[in-house]
GUMAR-658097 format. One record per residue (C-alpha): residue in three letters; y, z, x. Coordinates in pm, whole numbers, plus 50000, padded with zeros to 5 digits. Layout:
N
AlaYZX;...
This chain:
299
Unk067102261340081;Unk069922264339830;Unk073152270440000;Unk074972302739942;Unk078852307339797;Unk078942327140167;Unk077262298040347;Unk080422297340575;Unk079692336740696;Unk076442328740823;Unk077122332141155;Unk077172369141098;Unk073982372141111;Unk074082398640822;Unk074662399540422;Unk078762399440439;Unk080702426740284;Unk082312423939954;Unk085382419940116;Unk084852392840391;Unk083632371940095;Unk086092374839853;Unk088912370840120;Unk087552344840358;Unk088372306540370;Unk090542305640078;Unk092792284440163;Unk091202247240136;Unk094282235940224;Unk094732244140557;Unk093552219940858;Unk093142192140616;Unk096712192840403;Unk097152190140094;Unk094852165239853;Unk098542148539704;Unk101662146139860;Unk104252163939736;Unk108202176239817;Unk105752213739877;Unk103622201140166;Unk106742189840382;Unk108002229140318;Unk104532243540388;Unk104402215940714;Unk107642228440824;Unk107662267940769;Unk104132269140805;Unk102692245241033;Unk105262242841269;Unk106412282741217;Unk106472292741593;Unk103542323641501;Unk100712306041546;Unk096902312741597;Unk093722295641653;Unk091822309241340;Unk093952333441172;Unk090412343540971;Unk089922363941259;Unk092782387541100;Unk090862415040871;Unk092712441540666;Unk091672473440840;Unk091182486540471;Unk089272457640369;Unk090942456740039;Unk089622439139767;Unk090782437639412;Unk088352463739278;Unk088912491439575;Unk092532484139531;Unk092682489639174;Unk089852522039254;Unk092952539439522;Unk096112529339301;Unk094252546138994;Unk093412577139187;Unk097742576539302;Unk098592568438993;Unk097062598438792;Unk098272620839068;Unk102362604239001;Unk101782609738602;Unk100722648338617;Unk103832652638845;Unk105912635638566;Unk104302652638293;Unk104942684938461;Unk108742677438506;Unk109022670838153;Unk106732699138041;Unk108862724638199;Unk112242715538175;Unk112162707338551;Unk115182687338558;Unk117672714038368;Unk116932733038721;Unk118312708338933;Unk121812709539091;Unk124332689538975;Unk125292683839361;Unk122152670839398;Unk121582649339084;Unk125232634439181;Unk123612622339510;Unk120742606439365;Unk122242592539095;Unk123702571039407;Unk120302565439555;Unk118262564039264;Unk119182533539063;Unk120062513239290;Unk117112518539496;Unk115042496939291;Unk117022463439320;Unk116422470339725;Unk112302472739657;Unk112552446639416;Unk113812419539695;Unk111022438639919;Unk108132429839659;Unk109822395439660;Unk109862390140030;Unk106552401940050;Unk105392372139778;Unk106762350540007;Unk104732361840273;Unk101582356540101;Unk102622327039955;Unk103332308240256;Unk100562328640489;Unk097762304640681;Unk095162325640586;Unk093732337140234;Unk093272370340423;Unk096752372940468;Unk097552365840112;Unk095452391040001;Unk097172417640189;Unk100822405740143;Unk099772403739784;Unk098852438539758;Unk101762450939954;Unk103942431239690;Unk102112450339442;Unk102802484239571;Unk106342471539586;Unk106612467739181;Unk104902503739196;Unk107842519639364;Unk110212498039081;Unk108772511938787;Unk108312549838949;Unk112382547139038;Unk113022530638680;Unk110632556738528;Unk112672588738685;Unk115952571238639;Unk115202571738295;Unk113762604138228;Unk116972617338368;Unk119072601638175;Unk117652629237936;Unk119122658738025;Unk122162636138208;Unk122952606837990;Unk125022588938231;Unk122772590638514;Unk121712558638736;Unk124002540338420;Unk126472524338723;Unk123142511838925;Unk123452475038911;Unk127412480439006;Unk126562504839322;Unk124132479639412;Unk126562449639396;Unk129802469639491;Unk129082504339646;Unk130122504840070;Unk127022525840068;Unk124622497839983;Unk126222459740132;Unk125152464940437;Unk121452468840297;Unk121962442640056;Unk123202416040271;Unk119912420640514;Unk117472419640171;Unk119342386640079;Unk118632375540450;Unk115032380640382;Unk115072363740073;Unk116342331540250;Unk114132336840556;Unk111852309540499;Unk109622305340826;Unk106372322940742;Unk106422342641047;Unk109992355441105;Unk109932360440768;Unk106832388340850;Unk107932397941126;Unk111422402440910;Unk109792422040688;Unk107092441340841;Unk108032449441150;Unk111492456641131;Unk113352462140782;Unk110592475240626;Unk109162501840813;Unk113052515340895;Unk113422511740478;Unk110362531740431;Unk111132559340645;Unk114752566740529;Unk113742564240151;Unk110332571940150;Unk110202602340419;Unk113642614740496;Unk114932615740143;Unk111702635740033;Unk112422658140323;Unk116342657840166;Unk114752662439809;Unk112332693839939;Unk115402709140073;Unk117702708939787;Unk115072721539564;Unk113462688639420;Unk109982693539496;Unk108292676139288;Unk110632640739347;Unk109562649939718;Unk105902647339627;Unk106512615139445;Unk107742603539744;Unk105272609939949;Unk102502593339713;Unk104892561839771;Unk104592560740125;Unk101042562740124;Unk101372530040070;Unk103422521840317;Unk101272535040576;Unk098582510440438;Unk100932484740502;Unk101562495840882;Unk098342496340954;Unk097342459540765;Unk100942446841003;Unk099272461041346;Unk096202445041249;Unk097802414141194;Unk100092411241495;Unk097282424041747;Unk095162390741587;Unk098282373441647;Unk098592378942012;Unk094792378342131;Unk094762347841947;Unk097902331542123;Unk099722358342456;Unk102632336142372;Unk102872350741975;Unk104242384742163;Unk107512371842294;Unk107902351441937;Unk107732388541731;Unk109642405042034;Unk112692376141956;Unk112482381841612;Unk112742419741572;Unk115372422241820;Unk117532404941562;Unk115782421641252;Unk115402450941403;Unk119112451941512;Unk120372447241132;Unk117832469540946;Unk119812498341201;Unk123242487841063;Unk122222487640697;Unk120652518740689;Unk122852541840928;Unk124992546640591;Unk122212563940492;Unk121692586240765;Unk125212601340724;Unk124632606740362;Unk122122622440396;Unk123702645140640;Unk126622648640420;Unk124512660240094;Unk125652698140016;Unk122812720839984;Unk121492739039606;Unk120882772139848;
């Protein structure tokens, strides 16, 4: 009998989804090293290997979506359409002439340099995947990188079509970004990421604790902010955004429960590492808070 591209998901006793095969023992590399040596394997030995998260068989981690490339590509389309009639509509009707120039003063602030934050967030999250012990895992972080340069070209998109009927707007991002009060804090804990090089803290970094406080100031509160000072339709934008966010909650619970059936011990490694992270994504985003608070009302 001819053996099957699957023949390692036997054991299931069943023909294998389209997803456990295309995600499942990717990684040759792993358990047996690398086939040359290289200056990479020593980095992969020592942030990956040795990285204090560790598991069994980290194949036992699934995505609870069971994304592949096609049902990923299927969902973003479906988002995506639903993003461009919003835009279309804004431009169709003069939407932005009806906006308050309190308002558009505030997210000029936010806007621009909003995308240089997701930016380092779709390049932490390559990180993760690059340096992840399990194809599984790559697959995810991958896709959660993905979303990441969604949310870049959405912000760039609006930034721009702005700059229509305000020709001056989001001009001063890259400046806010590197010299607005508003934003260090932020910044400094995105560059932290970017040079957190242990696999694991650098998920549990990301995942657990920056991310998911990033996502609900920028993604929920400021649509709730936008609703309120009559931006709809930037509201509704948001909130196709953070659909993907909650995908990547629910992909990071997944992860971390494998994590600590696998090994008890994993839960007191996360628990060290979001105290810190967890600690710092609070400072950098309190800012925030009192803007937000601060932002007049268009009523």
């Amino acid at each position: 009998m001819k053996q099957r591209t699957y023949w390692h998901l036997e054991a299931l006793g069943r023909r294998p989804t389209d997803y456990e095969i295309a995600t499942s023992r990717l990684l040759y590399y792993v358990g047996r090293g690398f086939e040359v040596t290289l200056p990479a394997g020593a980095w992969y030995q020592k942030h990956q290997v040795e990285s204090p998260l560790r598991a069994a068989d980290w194949e036992a981690f699934a995505d609870p979506r069971e994304t592949t490339y096609r049902k990923y590509v299927e969902l973003q389309k479906k988002k995506e359409l639903f993003v461009d009639g919003l835009f279309q509509s804004m431009e169709d009707t003069g939407y932005d002439r009806t906006l308050s120039a309190a308002w558009l003063t505030t997210l000029s602030r936010l806007a621009g340099p909003l995308r240089y934050a997701v930016h380092g967030l779709q390049m932490a999250a390559g990180y993760v995947g690059q340096m992840a012990p399990s194809g599984r895992i790559v697959v995810a972080a991958l896709f959660q990188a993905a979303d990441e340069m969604r949310r870049v070209q959405r912000l760039a998109y609006r930034t721009r079509a702005l700059q229509a009927t305000s020709a001056d707007f989001g001009a001063d991002a890259r400046e806010r970004w590197q010299s607005d009060p508003l934003w260090q804090p932020l910044r400094e804990v995105v560059e932290q990421l970017l040079v957190t090089y242990d696999w694991g803290e650098a998920f549990a970094a990301l995942n657990l604790s920056v991310k998911p406080a990033f996502d609900d100031v920028f993604m929920v509160r400021l649509g709730v902010l936008a609703q309120s000072r009559g931006d709809d339709l930037v509201a509704r934008v948001l909130l196709s955004l953070n659909e993907d966010c909650e995908w990547h909650r629910a992909w990071t619970r997944a992860l971390v429960q494998t994590a600590i059936e696998s090994e008890p011990k994993n839960r007191a490694v996360l628990d060290r590492w979001t105290g810190v992270w967890s600690a710092r994504a609070r400072t950098a985003l309190d800012p925030f808070h009192a803007l937000f608070a601060e932002t007049p009302s268009a009523r």
